[in-house]
C-alpha positions as CSV (number, residue, x, y, z in Angstrom):
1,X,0.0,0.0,0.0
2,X,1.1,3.3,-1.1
3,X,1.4,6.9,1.2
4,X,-1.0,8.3,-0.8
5,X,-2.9,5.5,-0.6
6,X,-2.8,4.8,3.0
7,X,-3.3,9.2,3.4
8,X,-6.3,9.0,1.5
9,X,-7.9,6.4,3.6
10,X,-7.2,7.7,6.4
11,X,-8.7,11.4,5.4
12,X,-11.7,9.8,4.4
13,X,-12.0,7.4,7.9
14,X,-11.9,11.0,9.5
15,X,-14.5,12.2,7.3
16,X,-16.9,9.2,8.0
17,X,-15.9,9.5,12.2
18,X,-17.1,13.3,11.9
19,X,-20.5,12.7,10.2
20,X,-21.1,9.7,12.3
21,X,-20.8,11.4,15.1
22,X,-23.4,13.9,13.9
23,X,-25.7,11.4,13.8
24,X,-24.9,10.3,17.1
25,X,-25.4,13.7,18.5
26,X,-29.1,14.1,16.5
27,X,-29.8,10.4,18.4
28,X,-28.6,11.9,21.7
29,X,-30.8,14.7,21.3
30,X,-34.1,12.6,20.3
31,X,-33.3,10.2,23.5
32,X,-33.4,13.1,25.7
33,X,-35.9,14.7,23.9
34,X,-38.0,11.3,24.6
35,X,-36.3,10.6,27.8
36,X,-39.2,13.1,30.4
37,X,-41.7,10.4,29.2
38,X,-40.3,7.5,30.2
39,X,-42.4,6.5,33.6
40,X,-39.8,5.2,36.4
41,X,-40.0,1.4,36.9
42,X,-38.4,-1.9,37.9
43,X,-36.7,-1.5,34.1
44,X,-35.2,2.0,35.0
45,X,-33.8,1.2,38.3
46,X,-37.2,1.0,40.6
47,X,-40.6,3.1,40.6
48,X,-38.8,5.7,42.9
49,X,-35.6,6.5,41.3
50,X,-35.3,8.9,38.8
51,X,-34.4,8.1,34.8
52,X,-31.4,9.1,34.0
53,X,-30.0,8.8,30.3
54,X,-27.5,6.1,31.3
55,X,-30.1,4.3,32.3
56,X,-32.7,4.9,29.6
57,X,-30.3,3.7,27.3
58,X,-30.5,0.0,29.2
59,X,-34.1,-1.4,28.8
60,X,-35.7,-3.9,27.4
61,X,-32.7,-7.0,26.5
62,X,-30.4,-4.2,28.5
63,X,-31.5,-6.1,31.6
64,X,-30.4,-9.8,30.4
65,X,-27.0,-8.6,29.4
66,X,-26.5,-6.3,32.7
67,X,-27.7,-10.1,34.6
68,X,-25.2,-11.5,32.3
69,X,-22.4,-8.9,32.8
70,X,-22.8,-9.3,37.0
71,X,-24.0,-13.1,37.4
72,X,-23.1,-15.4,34.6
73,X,-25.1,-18.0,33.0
74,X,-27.2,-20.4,34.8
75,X,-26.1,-24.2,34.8
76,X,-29.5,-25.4,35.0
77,X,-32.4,-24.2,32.9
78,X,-35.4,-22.8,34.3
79,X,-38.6,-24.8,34.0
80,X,-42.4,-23.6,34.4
81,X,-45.0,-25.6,35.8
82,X,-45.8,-27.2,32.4
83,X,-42.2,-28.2,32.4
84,X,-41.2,-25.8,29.4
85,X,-38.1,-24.0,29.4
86,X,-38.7,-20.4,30.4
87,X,-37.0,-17.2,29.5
88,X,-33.6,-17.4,30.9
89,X,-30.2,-15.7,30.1
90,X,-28.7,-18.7,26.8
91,X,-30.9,-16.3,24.5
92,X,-28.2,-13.7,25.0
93,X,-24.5,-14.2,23.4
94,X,-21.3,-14.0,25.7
95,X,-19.3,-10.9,24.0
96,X,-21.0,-8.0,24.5
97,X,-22.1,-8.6,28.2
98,X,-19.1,-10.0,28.6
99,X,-16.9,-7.0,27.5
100,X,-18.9,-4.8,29.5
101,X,-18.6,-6.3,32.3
102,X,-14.7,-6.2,31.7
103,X,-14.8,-2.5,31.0
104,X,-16.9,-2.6,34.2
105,X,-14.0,-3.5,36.1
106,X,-11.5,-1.4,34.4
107,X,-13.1,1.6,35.2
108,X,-15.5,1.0,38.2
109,X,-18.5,1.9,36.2
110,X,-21.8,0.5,36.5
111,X,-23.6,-1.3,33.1
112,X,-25.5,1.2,31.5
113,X,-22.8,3.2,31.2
114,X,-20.0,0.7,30.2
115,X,-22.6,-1.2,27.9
116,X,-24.0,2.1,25.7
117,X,-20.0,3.2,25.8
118,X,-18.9,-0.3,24.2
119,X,-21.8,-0.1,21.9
120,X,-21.2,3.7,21.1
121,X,-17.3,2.6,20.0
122,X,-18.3,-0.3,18.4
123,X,-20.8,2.1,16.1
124,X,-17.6,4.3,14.9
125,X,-15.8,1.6,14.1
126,X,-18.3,-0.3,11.9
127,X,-18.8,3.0,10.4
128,X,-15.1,3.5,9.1
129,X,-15.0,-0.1,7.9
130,X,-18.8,0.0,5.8
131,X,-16.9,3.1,4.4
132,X,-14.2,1.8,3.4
133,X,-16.2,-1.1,2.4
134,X,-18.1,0.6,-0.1
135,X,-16.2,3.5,-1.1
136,X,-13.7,1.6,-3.7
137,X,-17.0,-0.1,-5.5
138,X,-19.5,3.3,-5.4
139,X,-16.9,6.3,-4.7
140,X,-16.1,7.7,-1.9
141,X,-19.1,10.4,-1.9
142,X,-21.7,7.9,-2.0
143,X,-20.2,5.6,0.4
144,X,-20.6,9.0,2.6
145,X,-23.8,9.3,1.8
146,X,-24.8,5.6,2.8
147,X,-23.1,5.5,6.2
148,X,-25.0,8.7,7.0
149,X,-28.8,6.9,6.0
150,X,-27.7,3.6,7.5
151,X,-26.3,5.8,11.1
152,X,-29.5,7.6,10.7
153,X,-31.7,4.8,10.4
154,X,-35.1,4.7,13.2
155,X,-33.6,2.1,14.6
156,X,-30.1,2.9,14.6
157,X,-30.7,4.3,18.2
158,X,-29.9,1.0,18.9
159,X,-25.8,2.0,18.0
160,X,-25.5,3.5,21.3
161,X,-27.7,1.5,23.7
162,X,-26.9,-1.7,25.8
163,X,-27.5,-3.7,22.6
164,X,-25.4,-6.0,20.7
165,X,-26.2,-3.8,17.3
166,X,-22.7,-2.1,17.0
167,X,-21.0,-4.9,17.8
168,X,-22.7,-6.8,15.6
169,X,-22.2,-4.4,12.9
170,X,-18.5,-4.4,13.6
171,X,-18.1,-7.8,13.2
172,X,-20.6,-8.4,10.4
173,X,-18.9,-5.3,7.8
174,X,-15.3,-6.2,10.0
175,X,-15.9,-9.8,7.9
176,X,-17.4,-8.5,4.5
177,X,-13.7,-6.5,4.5
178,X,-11.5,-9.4,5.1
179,X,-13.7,-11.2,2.7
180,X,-13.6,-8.3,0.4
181,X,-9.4,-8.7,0.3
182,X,-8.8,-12.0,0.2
183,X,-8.1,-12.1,4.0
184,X,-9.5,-15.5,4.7
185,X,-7.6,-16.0,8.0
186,X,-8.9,-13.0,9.2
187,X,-11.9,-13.3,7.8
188,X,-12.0,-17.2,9.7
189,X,-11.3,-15.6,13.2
190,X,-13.8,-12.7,13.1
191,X,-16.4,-15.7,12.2
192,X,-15.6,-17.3,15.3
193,X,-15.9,-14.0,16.9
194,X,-19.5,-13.7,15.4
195,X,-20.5,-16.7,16.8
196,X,-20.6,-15.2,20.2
197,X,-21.9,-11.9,19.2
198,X,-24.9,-12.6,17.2
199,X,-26.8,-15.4,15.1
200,X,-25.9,-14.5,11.7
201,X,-23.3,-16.9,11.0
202,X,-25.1,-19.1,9.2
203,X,-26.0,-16.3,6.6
204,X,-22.7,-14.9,6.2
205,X,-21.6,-19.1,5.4
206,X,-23.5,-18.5,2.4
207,X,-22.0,-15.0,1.2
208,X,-18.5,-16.8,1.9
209,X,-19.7,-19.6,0.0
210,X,-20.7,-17.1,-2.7
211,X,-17.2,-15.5,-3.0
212,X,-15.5,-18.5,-2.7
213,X,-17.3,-19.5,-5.6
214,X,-16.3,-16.3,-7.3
215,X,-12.8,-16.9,-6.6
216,X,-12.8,-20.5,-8.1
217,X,-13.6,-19.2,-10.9
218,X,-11.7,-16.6,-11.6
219,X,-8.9,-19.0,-10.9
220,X,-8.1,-18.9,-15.0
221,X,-6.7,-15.3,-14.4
222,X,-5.3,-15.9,-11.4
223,X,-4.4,-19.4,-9.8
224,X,-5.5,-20.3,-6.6
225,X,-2.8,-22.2,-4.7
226,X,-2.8,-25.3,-2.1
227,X,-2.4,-22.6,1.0
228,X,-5.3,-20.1,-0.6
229,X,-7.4,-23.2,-0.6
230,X,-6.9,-24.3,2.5
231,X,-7.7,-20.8,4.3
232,X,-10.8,-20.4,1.5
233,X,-11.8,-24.0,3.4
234,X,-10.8,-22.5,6.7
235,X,-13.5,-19.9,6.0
236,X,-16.1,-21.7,5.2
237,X,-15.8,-24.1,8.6
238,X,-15.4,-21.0,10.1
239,X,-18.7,-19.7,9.8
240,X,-20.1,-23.5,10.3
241,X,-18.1,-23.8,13.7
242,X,-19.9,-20.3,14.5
243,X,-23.5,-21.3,13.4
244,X,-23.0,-23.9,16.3
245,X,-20.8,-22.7,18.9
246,X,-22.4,-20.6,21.0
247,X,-25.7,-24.1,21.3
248,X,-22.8,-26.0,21.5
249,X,-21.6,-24.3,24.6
250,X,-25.0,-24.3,26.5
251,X,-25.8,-27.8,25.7
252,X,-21.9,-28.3,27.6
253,X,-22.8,-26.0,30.2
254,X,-26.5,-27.0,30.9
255,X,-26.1,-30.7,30.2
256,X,-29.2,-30.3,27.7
257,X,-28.5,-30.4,24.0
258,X,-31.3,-28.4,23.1
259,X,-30.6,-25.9,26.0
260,X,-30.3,-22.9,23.0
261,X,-32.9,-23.6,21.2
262,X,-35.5,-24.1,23.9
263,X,-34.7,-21.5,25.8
264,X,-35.5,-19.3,22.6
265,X,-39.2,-21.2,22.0
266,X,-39.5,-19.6,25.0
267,X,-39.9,-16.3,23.6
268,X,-42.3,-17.8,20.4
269,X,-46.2,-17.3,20.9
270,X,-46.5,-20.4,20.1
271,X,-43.6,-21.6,22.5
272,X,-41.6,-23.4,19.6
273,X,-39.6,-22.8,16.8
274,X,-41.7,-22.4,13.4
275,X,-39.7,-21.6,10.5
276,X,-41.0,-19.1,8.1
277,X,-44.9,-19.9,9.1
278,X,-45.3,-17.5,11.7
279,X,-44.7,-14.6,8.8
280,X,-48.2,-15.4,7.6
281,X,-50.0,-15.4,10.7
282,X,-48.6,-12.1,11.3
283,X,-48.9,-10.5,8.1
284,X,-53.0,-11.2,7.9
285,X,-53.4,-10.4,11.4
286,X,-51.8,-6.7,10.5
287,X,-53.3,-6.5,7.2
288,X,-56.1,-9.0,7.0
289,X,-56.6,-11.8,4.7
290,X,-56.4,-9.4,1.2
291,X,-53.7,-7.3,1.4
292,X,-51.5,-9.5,4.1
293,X,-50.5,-12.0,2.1
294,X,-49.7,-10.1,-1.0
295,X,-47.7,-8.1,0.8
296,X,-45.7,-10.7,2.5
297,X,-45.6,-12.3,-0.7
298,X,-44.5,-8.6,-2.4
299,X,-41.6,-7.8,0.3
300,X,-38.7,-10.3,-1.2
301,X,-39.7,-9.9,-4.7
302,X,-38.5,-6.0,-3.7
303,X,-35.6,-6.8,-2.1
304,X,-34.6,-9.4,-5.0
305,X,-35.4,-6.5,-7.7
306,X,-33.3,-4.1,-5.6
307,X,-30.3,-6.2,-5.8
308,X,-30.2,-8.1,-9.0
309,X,-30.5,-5.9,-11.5
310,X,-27.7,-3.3,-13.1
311,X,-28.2,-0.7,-10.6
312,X,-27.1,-2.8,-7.5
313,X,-24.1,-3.9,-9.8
314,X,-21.6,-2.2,-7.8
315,X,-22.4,-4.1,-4.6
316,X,-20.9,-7.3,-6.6
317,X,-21.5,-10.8,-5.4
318,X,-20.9,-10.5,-1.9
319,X,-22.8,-8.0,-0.6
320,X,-25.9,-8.9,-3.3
321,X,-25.7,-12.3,-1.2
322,X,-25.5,-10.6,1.7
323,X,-28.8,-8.6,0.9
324,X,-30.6,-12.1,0.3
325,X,-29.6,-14.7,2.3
326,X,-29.8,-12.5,5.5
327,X,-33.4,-11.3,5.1
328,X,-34.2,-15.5,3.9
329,X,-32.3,-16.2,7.0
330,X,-34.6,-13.8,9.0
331,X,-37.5,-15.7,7.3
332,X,-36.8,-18.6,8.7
333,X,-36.1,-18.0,12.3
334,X,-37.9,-15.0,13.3
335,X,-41.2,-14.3,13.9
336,X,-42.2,-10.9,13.0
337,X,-43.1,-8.5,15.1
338,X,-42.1,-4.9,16.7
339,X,-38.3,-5.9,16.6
340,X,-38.2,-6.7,13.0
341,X,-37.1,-3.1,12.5
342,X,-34.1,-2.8,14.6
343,X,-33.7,-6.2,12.7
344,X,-32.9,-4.6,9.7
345,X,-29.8,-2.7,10.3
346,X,-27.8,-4.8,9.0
347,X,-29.0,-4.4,5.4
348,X,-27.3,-1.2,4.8
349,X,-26.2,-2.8,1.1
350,X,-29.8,-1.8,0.1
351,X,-29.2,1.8,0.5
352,X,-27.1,1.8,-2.4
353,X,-29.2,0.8,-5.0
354,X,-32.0,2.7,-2.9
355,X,-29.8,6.3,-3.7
356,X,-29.2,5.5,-7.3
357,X,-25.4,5.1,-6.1
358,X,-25.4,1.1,-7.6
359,X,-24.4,1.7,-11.4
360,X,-21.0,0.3,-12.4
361,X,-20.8,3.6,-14.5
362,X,-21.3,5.4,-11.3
363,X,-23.5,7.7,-13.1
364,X,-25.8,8.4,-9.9
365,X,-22.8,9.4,-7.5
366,X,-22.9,13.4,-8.3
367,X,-23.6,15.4,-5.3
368,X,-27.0,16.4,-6.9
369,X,-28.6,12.7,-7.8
370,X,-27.3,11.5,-4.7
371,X,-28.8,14.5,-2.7
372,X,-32.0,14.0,-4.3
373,X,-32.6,10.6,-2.8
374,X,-30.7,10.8,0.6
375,X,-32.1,14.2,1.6
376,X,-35.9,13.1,2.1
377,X,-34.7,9.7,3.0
378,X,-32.6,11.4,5.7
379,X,-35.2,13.9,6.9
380,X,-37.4,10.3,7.2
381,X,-34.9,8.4,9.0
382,X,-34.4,11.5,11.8
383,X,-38.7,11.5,12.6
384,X,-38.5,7.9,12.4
385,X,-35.8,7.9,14.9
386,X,-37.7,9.5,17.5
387,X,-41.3,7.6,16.4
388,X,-39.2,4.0,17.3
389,X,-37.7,5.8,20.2
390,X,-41.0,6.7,21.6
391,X,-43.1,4.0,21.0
392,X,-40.9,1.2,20.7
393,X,-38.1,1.4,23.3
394,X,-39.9,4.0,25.7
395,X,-41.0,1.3,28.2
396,X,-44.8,1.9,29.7
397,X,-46.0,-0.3,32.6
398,X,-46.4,-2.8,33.2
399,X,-46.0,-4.6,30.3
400,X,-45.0,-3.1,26.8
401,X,-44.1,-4.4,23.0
402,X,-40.6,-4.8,23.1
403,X,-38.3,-2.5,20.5
């Protein structure tokens, strides 16, 4: 790598730190714009202690991972009188409670603070990475552009709050890099990483598979050799070993192989694991029997139509695969519901074709087509930060939808 090179990356990573903490600082001000109407309760510290934005910014799964950051995991499983597994703390993964807990102890502070701090960090640095990510395929002023929509996004509150979403997002656009240069090592170790961060290693197994298919064959132009197909294996297990790690460890720790998934049938309606069919129940119970399922039906044929054709071409194969195999994993093992948005951060590939920034000619990337699209779509993003603030993670009593 050149000076000039390595110069320019780093003017632009200063760039994208700057205008992500802009957004920061408009989500700082809707939290404490929303933060007088949040009623004191057990979930803010007890109905007589005042909210303070520290601990605003720990609700909701905030709780599990502060239970996880002071007390561990359980070695048994909790059981209701029907003898079900009930909600207990294997639904959560081990690295972000677990690097609060050590900042915790570095510092002396308590978890709302440490969490929201981790998470905060964890935002900046996904940041720089999705802009670097995307600034080589669609130029660096609409890889600008995207990291400000995708920072800016309702949900994005979520980057500084006890939640695993920046870390997450690290991880998940730390990967697409190494993937993105060859790094499959690196790109093997931040799988494993992934596996205790979030459940989206199964998804990104089929983007590596994907590139790896790429690579083969473009093998004519240039060869592959035994040690590049070794770490393109290494990959690949990687992100199998992930998929399976972090069940693997509770069924070792709890003694019951399906400790994991039980424990998250616990949180089903239906108290099991349906794949895909609980989409349809909810879409007709939103939007009745007409319009429900042709919207549910409508939704992928969108999101297939937004990346396949010539203005996604700059995303290229991985992050196309990316845009499909994470909202088919999403399909399969969630049921839909209030959280689905804050589900959706990490398809931030979608805002490129979404801005017109996705031609291979780059012909949408002027200032003026890109301001066109991102503008309203920003101005939408900000009131829809403070709608999902509001109603989602603003906790009423005594029970609530959960953001």
């Amino acid at each position: 790598m050149t000076t000039r090179t390595t110069r320019s990356r780093l003017s632009f990573g200063v760039v994208v730190l700057a205008l992500y903490a802009g957004c920061r600082a408009i989500t700082t001000v809707v939290l404490l714009a929303v933060l007088p109407r949040q009623v004191p309760s057990s979930m803010t510290g007890g109905a007589d202690v005042p909210v303070t934005y520290w601990r605003f910014t720990a609700l909701w799964d905030g709780e599990w991972y502060q239970r996880i950051a002071l007390h561990g995991y359980p070695d048994t499983l909790p059981l209701g009188a029907d003898g079900h597994v009930q909600q207990n703390p294997w639904a959560f993964y081990p690295l972000f409670p677990f690097a609060s807990r050590a900042l915790m102890r570095i510092t002396g502070l308590d978890f709302p603070t440490a969490g929201s701090t981790i998470a905060l960090l964890c935002g900046f640095g996904a940041a720089v990475l999705m802009g670097l990510l995307l600034r080589e395929r669609i130029g660096d002023r609409a890889a600008l552009v995207v990291v400000v929509l995708w920072a800016s996004f309702p949900a994005s509150v979520t980057l500084q709050l006890a939640y695993t979403e920046s870390l997450a997002m690290l991880l998940l656009v730390g990967y697409l890099y190494a993937l993105d240069r060859r790094r499959w090592l690196v790109a093997t170790g931040v799988a494993l990483l992934v596996g205790l961060s979030r459940p989206i290693a199964v998804p990104l197994g089929l983007v590596t598979l994907v590139v790896v298919v790429v690579r083969w064959r473009g093998r004519d132009r240039r060869p592959i050799g035994a040690r590049e197909y070794a770490a393109m294996a290494a990959a690949l297990v990687g992100c199998a070993v992930a998929g399976f790690l972090w069940p693997a460890i509770a069924w070792w720790r709890t003694g019951s192989r399906s400790a994991y998934p039980d424990t998250m049938a616990a949180w089903r309606g239906p108290g099991e694991l349906e794949p895909f069919t609980p989409w349809w129940g909810t879409a007709t119970w939103w939007l009745g029997d007409g319009w429900g399922p042709v919207v549910l039906l409508a939704v992928p044929v969108v999101i297939i139509a937004m990346v396949a054709g010539p203005w996604a071409a700059a995303l290229r194969a991985d992050l196309r695969a990316w845009s499909l195999a994470y909202p088919l994993y999403l399909a399969a093992v969630l049921d839909p519901f209030t959280s689905i948005v804050r589900y959706l951060i990490p398809l931030f590939p979608l805002l490129v074709p979404l801005t017109g920034a996705g031609w291979s000619d780059r012909r949408g990337t002027t200032w003026r087509r890109l301001l066109v699209r991102a503008v309203p779509l920003l101005v939408l993003f900000v009131v829809g930060q403070y709608w999902w603030t509001d109603t989602l993670w603003r906790f009423v009593p005594p029970t609530d939808y959960p953001p």
